[in-house]
N, C-alpha and C positions, 0 to 999 in steps of 0.2 A: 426431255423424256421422249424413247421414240414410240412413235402413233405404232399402235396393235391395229394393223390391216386382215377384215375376215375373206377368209375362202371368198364368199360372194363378191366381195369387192376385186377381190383378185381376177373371178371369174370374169365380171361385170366390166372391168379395163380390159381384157383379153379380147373378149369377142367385139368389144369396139372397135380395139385396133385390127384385131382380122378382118373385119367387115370394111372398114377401110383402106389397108393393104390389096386384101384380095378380091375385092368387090362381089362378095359373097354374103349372102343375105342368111343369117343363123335362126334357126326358126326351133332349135330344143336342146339342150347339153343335158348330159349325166357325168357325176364324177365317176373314176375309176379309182378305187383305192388301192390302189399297188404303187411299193417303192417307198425308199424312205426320204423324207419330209417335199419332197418337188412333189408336186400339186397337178394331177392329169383330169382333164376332160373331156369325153365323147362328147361331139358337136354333130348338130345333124342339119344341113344346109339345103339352100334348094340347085346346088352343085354334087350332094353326096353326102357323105360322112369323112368327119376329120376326127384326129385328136391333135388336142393343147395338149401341150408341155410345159409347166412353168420350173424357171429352175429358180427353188429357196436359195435367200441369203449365201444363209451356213454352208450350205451341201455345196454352189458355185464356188465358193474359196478353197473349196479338194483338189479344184481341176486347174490348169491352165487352160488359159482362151483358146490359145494356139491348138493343144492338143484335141481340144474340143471340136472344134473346125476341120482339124484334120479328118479326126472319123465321124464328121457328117459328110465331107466330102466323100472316103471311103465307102459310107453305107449308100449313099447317092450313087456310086460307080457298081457295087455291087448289085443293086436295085438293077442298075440299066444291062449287067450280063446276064440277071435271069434271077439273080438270090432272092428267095425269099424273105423279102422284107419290106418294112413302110416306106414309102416314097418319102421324101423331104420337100415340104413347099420351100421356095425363095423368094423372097421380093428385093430387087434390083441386086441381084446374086446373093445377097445379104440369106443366111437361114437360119444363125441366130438373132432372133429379129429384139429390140423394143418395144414395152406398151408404152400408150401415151402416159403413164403414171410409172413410167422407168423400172418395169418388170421383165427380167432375160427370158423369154419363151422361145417355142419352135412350133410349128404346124404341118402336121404327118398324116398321109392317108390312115386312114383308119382301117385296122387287118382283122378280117372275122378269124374266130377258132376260140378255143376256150386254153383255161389254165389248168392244169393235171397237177395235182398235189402230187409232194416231194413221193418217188419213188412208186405213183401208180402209174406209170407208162404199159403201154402196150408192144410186142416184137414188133410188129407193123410201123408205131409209130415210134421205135428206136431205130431199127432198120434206114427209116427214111430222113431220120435226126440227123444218124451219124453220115446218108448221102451226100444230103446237103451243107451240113460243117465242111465234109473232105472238097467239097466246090467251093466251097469258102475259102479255106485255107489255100486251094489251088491256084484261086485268083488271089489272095490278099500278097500268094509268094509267088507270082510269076516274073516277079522283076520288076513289075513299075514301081514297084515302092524301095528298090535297093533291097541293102541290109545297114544293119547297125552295129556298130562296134561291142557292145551289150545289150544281154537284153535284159528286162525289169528287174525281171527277179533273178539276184547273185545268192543262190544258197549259198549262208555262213558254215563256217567249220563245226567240226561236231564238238568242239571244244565249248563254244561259243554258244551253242543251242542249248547245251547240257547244263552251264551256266545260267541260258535264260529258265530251265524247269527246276532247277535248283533253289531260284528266286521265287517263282512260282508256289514252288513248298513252302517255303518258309513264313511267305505272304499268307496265306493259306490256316497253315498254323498260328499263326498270330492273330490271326481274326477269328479262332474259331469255327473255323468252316472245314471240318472234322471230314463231314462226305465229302471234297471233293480230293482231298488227298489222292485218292484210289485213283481220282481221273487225269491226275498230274502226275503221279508213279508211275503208269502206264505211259503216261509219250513219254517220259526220261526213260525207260528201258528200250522203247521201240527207236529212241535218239541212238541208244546206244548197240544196238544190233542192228541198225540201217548199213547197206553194204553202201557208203556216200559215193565209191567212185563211180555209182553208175551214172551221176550229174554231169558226167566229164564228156559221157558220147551222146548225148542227147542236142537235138538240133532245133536251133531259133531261130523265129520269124516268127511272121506276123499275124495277129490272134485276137478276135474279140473282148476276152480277159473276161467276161460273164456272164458263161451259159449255163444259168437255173433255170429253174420251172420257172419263175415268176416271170423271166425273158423270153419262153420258148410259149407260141402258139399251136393248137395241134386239134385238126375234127380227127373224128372216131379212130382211122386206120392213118391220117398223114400229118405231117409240120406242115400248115400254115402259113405260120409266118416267126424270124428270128427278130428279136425290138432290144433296145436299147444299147448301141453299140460305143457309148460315150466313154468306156476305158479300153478302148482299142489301142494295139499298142505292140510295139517288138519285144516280143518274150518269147515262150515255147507253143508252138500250137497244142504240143500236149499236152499242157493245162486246161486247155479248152476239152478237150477229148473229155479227161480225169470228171474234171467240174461237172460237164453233161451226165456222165455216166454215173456218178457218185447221185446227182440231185433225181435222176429219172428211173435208177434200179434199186436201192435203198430204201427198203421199206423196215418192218421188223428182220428183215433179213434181206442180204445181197442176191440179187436175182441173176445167175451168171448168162441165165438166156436172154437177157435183157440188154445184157451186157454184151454179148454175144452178136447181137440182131446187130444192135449201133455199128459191133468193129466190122462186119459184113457188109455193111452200107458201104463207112468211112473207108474200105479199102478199097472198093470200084473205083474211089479219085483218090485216093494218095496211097505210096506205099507205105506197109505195116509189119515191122520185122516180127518175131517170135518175141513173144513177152512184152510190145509195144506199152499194153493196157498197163500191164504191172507197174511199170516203170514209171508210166505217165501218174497212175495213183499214188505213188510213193513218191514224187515230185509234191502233186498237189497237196499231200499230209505235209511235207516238211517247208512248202512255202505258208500253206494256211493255221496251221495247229497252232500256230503262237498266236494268231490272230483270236479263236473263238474258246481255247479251252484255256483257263485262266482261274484266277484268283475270285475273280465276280462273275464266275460262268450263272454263277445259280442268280443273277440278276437277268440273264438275257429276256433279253422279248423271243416273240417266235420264230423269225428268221433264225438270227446269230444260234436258239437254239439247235435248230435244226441242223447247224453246219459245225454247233458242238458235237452231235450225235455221229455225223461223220466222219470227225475227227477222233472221236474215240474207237467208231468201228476199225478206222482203218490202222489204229495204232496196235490194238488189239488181236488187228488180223494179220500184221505188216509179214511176220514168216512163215505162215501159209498162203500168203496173198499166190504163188506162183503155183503151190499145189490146186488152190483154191479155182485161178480162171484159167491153168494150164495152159497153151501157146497165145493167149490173146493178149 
């Protein structure tokens, strides 16, 4: 039978081994509840403030090592050009480190600013959102990292989509779950008047892969700080754009100034053709929608809900979307 290890004990092995590692004397932690099942700690030392990172069982078998490693190293190179983001401690290069009771953690300055629920952003602090991603993206594609032959995400045919919401229904209807029909009819129409070739000019590289609220730090008028970079990875930066823009303008309605503020940052560092945003949103729906709107939508908890809410705006919206944010 395996041993049920609590929070504290988790805690209680962690700040051992830091205090050993980094010869740092822990004198108060707080947990932080954010993120699903990895386990974070505000530590407050007589060096500063850190945060732990433990990463769960479950959630470590998603990743590969390798991949992992890599965008610590990235967020570490980023960090030192100027990015907005937590520093990574190392011990003997090592920064996914061991506790003495064999738990995968990491230990990261600790970034002031608070969390903004999903779609209260301010222009101020969209504006400087989308600055700092296009500095992001500038560096993650300057060339040190190459390119890749693919990237993540291979949108399927539309044949194949329309199939998966086909299934959807029918799953749907067999259990009984009457309301969400409505919410499964709508992506299979919106599958089916997506214009898909515009997947064909769209240009990849290298991209954080998960810029929510729950990642982005922000005082009153600026970002902070960007955290958690652990699904970095060669895909489209324009899912990053989408993802941002979708979790920090999206409220009971699309805030297009909002939306607006970000693409006016995001274009002082990278270019942004006419209808950039469109394109990039209509990307994000046809990579995410399989993911959150579903057969057991009405199970989610309150993330996944929140990215069901999304995915139904944008499906709903998908042919006005261009009247809607006009050249952005």
């Amino acid at each position: 039978m395996k041993t049920i290890i609590s929070e504290e004990m988790i805690l209680d092995d962690l700040i051992k081994t830091f205090q050993r590692l980094f010869d740092l004397n822990v004198l108060e932690s707080t947990p932080v509840k954010r993120g699903w099942l990895n386990l974070k700690w505000k530590i407050t030392t007589d060096s500063g403030q850190f945060l732990l990172k433990q990463y769960n069982e479950e959630r470590y078998k998603m990743y590969k090592r390798e991949n992992l490693l890599f965008a610590f190293t990235q967020q570490v190179r980023l960090y030192n050009k100027g990015i907005r983001c937590p520093n990574l401690l190392s011990h003997n290069e090592d920064i996914l480190l061991e506790s003495d009771n064999g738990e995968r953690f990491m230990a990261m300055e600790f970034c002031k600013g608070k969390v903004i629920s999903p779609g209260k952003a301010n222009v101020h602090q969209m504006y400087d959102l989308g600055k700092e991603i296009g500095k992001m993206h500038g560096l993650l594609n300057d060339g040190t990292l190459g390119i890749k032959d693919n990237p993540k995400f291979i949108p399927p045919c539309r044949k194949e989509r329309l199939q998966h919401w086909n299934s959807m229904w029918e799953q749907a209807k067999e259990t009984d779950k009457i309301q969400l029909l409505t919410y499964i009819e709508v992506q299979r129409k919106a599958t089916e008047d997506l214009n898909i070739e515009i997947f064909d000019y769209l240009q990849s590289g290298w991209g954080h892969r998960d810029l929510w609220v729950d990642n982005l730090l922000f005082d009153n008028k600026e970002l902070t700080a960007i955290l958690d970079f652990d699904r970095l990875n060669y895909d489209y930066p324009q899912l990053d754009v989408a993802r941002a823009v979708m979790s920090c303008a999206l409220d009971d309605n699309f805030d297009v100034s909002l939306a607006s503020a970000f693409i006016e940052g995001y274009s002082e560092e990278c270019n942004v053709s006419k209808g950039y945003l469109t394109n990039a949103l209509q990307l994000l729906w046809y990579m995410e929608s399989t993911w959150w709107t579903n057969a057991y939508m009405d199970q989610h908890s309150l993330p996944p809900a929140r990215f069901a809410k999304e995915m139904i705006w944008l499906a709903e919206n998908q042919k006005n979307l261009s009247d809607l944010l006009g050249n952005i």
